[in-house]
C-alpha positions, 0 to 999 in steps of 0.5 A, a space after each residue: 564817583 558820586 555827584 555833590 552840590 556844596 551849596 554856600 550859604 552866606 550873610 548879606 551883610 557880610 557882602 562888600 565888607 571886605 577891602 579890595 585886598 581882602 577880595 583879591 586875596 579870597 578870589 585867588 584862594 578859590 580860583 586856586 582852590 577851582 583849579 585844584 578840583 580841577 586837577 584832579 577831576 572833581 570839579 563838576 561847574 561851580 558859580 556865585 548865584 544872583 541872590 533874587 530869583 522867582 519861586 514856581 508852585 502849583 502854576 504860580 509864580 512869587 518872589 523869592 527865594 523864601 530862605 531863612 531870615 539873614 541867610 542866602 545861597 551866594 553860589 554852587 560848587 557841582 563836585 565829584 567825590 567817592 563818598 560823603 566823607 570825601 565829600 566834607 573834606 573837599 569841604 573843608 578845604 574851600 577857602 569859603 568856610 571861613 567866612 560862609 556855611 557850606 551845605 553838601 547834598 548828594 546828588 541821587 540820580 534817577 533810575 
């Protein structure tokens, strides 16, 4: 099997909209969701991110992410899957995308 990172993207102000009963209800559908990839062996590490971090570059360190306006990375899924196609349906299937993006990236190892 391949590796894949499922990168979601999702909108600031989306973040603390939902009810704790919207929350609790999200958290259980990806847990069951993780325990899902889990079974079957897919599930590689998966984490919500802290939406700051430091940009390094040519020996200098800035502020950062520099991601598009409205946008950030919230979290990673690392996934095993034997295609792309394989890939997207896992994707489609993360209780996430229906209120974020998710970004797939094969990962390529080096020789």
């Amino acid at each position: 099997m391949k590796d894949f990172l499922f990168l979601v993207w999702v909108k600031p102000e989306d973040l603390g909209q939902e009810t704790p009963e919207m929350r609790q209800k999200g958290v259980l559908a990806i847990k069951n969701y993780m325990e899902m990839l889990h079974q079957s062996g897919q599930l590689v590490s998966a984490d919500p991110v802290d939406h700051t971090g430091k940009i390094v570059a040519a020996g200098q360190v800035d502020e950062g992410p520099n991601l598009p306006a409205g946008q950030m990375v919230g979290g990673y899924f690392l996934l095993k899957a034997n295609s792309m196609d394989k890939a997207i349906e896992l994707a489609k299937a993360n209780p996430l995308t229906k209120q974020h993006k998710i970004e797939i990236r094969e990962i390529i190892p080096l020789q």
